[in-house]
Backbone as numpy.savetxt, mean C-alpha at the origin, in Angstrom:
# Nx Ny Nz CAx CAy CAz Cx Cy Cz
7.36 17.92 -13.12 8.17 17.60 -11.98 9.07 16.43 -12.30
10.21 16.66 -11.58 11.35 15.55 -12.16 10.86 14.41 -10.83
11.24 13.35 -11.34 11.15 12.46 -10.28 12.54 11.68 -9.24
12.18 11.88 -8.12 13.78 11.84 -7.10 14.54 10.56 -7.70
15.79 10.66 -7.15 16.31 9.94 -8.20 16.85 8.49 -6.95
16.09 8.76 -6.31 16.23 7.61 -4.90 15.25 8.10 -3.72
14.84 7.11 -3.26 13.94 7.61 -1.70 14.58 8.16 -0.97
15.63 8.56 -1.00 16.26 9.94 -0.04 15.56 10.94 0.36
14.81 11.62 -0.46 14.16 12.70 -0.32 12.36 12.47 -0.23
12.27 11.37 0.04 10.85 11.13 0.84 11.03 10.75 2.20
10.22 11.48 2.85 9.74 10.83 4.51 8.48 10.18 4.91
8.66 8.94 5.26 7.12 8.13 5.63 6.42 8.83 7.14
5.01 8.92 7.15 4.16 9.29 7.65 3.59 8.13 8.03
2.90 8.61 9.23 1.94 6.98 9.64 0.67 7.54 9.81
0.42 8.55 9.40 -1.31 9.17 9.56 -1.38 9.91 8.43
-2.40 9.89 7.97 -2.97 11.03 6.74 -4.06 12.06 7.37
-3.27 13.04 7.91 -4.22 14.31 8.13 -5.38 15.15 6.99
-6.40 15.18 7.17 -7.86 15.68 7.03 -7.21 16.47 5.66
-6.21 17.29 5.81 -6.35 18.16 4.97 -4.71 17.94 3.77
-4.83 16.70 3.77 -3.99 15.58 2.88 -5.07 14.72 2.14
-5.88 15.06 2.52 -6.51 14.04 2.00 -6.77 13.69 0.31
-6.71 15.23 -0.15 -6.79 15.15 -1.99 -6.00 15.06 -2.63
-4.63 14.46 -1.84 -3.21 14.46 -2.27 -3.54 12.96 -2.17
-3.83 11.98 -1.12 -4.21 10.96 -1.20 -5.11 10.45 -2.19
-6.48 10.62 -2.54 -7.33 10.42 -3.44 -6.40 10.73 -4.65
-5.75 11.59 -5.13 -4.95 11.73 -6.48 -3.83 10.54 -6.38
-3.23 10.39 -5.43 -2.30 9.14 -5.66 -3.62 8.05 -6.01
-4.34 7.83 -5.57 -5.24 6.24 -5.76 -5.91 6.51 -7.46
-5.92 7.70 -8.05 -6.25 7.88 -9.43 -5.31 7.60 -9.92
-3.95 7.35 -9.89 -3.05 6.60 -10.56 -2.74 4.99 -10.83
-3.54 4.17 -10.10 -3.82 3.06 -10.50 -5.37 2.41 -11.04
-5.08 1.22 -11.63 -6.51 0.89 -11.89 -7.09 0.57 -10.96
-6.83 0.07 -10.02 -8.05 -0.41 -8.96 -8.23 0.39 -7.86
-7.67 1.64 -7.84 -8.15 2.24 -6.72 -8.63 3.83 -7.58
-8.42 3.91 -8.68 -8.83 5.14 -9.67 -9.84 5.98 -9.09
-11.44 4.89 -8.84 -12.54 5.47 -8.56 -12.86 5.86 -7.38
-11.65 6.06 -6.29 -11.78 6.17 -4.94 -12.21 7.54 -4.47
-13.67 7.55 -3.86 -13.50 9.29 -3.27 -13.34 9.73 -1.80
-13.45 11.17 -1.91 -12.53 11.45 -0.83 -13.59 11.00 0.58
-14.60 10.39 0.46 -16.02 10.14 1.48 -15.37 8.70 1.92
-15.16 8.22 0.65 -14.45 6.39 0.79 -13.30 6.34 1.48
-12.33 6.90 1.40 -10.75 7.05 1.78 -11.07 7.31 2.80
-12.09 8.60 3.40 -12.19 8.80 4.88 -12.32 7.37 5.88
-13.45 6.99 5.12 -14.06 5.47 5.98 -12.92 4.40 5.95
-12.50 4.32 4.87 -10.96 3.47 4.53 -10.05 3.30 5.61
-9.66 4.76 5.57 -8.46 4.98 6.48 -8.84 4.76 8.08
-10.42 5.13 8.18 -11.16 4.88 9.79 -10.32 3.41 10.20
-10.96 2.77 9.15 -10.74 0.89 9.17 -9.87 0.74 9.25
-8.72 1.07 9.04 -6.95 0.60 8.57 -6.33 1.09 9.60
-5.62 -0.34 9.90 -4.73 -0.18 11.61 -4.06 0.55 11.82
-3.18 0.39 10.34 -1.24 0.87 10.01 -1.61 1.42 9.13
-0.97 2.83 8.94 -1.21 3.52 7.46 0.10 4.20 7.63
1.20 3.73 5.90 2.12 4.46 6.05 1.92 4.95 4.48
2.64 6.62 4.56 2.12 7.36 3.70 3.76 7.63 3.05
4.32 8.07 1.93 5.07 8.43 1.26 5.43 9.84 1.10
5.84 10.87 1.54 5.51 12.38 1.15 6.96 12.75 0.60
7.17 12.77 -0.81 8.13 13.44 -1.20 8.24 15.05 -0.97
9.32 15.17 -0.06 9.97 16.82 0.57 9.84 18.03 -0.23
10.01 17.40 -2.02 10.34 18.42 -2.58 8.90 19.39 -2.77
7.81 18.32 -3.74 6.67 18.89 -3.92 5.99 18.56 -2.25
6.35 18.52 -1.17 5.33 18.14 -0.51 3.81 17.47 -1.15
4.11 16.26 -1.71 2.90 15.35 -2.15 3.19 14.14 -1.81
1.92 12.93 -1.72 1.77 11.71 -1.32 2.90 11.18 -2.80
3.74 10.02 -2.77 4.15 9.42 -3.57 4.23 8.09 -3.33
3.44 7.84 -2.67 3.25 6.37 -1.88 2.55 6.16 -0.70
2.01 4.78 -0.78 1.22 4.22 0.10 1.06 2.88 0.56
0.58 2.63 1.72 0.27 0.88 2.08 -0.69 1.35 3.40
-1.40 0.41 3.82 -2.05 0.00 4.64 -2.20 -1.24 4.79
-3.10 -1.59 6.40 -2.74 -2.83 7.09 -4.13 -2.91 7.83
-4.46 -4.14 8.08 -6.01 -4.27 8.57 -5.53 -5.93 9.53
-5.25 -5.91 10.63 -4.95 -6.93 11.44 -5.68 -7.00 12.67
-5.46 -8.56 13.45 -5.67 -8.55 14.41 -4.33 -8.32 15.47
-3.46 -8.20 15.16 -2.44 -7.79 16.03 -1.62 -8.98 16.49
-2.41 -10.21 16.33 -1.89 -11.52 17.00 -1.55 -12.59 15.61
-2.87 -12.83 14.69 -2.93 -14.17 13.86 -2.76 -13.73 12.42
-3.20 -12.53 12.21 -3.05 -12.27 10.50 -2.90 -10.39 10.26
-2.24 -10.14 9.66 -2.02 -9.05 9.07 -2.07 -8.50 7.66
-3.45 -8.12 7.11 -3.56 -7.99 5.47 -2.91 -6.41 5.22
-1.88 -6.92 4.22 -1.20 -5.49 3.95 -2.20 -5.21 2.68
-2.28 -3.58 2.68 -3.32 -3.46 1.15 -2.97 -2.12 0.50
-3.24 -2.18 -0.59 -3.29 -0.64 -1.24 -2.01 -0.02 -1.23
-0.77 -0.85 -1.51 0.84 -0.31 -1.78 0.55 -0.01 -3.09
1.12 1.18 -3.23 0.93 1.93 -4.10 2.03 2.97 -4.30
3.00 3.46 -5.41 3.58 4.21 -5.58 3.59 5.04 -6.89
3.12 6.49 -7.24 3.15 7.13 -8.09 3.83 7.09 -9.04
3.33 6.47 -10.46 3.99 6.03 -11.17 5.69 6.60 -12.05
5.54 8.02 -11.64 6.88 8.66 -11.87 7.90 8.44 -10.91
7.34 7.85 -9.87 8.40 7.84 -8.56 8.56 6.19 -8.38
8.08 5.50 -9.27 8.15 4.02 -9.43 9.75 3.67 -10.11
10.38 2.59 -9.20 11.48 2.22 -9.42 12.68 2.84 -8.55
12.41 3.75 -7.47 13.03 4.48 -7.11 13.36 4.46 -5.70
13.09 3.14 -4.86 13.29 2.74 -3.81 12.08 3.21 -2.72
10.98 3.89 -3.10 9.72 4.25 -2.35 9.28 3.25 -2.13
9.02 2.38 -2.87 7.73 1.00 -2.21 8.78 0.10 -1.41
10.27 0.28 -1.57 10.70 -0.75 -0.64 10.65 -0.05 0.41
10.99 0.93 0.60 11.13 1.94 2.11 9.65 1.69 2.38
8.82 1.78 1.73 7.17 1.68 2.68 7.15 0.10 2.90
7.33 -1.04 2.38 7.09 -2.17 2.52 8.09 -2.58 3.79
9.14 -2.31 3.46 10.19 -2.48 4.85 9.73 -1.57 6.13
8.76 -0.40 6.09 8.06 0.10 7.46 7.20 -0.68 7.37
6.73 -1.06 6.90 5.44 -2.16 7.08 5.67 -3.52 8.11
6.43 -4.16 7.32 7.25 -5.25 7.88 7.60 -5.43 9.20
8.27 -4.11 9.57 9.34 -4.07 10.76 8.32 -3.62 11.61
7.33 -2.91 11.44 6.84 -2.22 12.29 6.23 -2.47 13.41
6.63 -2.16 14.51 6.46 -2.66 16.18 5.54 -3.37 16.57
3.75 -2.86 15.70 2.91 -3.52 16.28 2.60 -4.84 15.43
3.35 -4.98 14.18 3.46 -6.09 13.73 4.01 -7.06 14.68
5.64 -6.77 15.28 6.26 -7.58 15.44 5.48 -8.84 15.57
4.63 -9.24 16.73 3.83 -10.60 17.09 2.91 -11.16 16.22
2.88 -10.90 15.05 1.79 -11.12 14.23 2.11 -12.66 12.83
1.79 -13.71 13.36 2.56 -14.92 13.08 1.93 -14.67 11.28
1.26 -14.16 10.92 1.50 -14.18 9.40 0.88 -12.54 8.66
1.49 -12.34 8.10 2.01 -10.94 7.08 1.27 -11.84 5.54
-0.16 -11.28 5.16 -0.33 -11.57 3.82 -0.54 -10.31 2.97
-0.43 -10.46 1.51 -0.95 -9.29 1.12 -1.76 -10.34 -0.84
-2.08 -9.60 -1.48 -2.81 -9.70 -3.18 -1.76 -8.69 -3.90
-0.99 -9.48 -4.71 -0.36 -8.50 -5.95 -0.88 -9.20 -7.29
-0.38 -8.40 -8.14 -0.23 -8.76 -9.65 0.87 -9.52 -10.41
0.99 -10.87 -10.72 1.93 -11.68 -11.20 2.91 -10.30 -11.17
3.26 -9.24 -11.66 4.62 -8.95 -12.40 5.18 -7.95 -10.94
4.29 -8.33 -10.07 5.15 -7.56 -8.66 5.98 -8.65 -7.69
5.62 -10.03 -8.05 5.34 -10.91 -6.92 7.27 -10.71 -6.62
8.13 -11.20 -7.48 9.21 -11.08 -7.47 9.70 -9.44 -6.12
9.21 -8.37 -6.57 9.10 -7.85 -5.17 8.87 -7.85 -3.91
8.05 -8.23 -3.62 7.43 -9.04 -2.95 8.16 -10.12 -2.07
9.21 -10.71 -3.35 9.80 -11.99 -2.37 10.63 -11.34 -1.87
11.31 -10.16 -2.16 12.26 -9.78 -1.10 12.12 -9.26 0.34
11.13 -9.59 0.86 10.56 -9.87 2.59 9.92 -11.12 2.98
10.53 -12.25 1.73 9.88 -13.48 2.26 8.38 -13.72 2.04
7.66 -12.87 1.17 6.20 -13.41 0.97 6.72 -14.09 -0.36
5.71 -15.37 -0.36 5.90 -16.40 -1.34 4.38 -16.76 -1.70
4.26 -17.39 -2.79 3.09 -17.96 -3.44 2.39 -19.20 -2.74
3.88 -19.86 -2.18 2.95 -21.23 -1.50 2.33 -20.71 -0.21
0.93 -21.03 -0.17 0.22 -21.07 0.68 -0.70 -21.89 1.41
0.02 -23.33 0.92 -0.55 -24.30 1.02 -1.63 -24.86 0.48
-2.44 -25.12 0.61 -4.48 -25.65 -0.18 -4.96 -24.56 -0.22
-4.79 -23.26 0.30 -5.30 -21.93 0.51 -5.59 -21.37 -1.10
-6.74 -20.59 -1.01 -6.98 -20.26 -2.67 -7.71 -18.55 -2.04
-7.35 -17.71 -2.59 -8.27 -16.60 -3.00 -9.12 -16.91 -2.94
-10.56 -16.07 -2.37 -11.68 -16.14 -3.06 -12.72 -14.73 -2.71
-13.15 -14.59 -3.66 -13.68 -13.02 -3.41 -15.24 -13.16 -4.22
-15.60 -11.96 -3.26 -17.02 -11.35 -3.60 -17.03 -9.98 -3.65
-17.53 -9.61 -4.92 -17.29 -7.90 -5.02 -18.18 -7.96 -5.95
-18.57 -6.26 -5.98 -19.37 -5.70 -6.90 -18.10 -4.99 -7.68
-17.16 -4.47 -7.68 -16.10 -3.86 -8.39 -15.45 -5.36 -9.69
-16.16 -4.92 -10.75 -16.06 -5.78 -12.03 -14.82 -5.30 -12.26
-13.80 -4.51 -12.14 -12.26 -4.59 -12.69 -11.68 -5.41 -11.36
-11.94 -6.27 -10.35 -11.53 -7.00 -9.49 -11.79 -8.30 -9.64
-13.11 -8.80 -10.97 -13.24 -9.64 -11.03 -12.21 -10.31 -12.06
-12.09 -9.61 -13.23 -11.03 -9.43 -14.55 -10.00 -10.05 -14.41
-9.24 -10.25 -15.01 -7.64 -10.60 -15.23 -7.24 -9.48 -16.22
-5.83 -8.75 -15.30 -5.35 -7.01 -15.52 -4.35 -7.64 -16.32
């Protein structure tokens, strides 16, 4: 499959229907940290996740992108799991999903928008105003997933 040669020809979705779902699980096998995701996990995933906007390129009808959002609606909004299929990377998909993210209505009131990237995205990233300073604020995590503990 050739890959679009601009997000023209994808339309964002805000639900992942039941029987999308192995189109989803195959997009999350394209990165490292969501590789081992199954389709039992994604169910419960997606239960949890406020905002879910999905990527579906027209041509193959398949997922080519993703993000989700886990907020209180008022004080914090964690964006997670942006993700775009690596053939369709560079091609204006993750900004079209990050800019529905952003804008999106039930965000509007939500006094802070955070998300976790990888040094070589952050520069993306700044183009909606997320920045590194976060004041005294530090990461800190507890997981059993040892490729989360790593440096990628």
């Amino acid at each position: 499959m050739n890959p679009v040669s601009d997000a023209a020809d994808v339309s964002l979705e805000q639900v992942v229907l039941q029987e999308r779902l192995p189109d989803l699980v195959a997009l999350f096998s394209s990165q490292w940290w969501t590789s081992d995701r199954t389709a039992k996990d994604v169910i419960r995933m997606l239960a949890g996740s406020d905002i879910v906007v999905a990527a579906v390129d027209r041509t193959s009808d398949r997922f080519v992108g993703f993000a989700r959002v886990i907020t209180d609606f008022t004080y914090v909004a964690l964006i997670l799991d942006v993700i775009v299929a690596p053939e369709f990377q560079g091609c204006g998909i993750g900004a079209r999903i990050m800019e529905s993210v952003v804008t999106h209505p039930r965000l509007a009131g939500v006094r802070s928008l955070e998300l976790v990237c990888q040094p070589d995205v952050v520069g993306f990233y700044g183009r909606w105003g997320f920045t590194e300073r976060v004041g005294n604020s530090r990461l800190m995590r507890r997981t059993t997933d040892a490729r989360l503990a790593s440096s990628q």
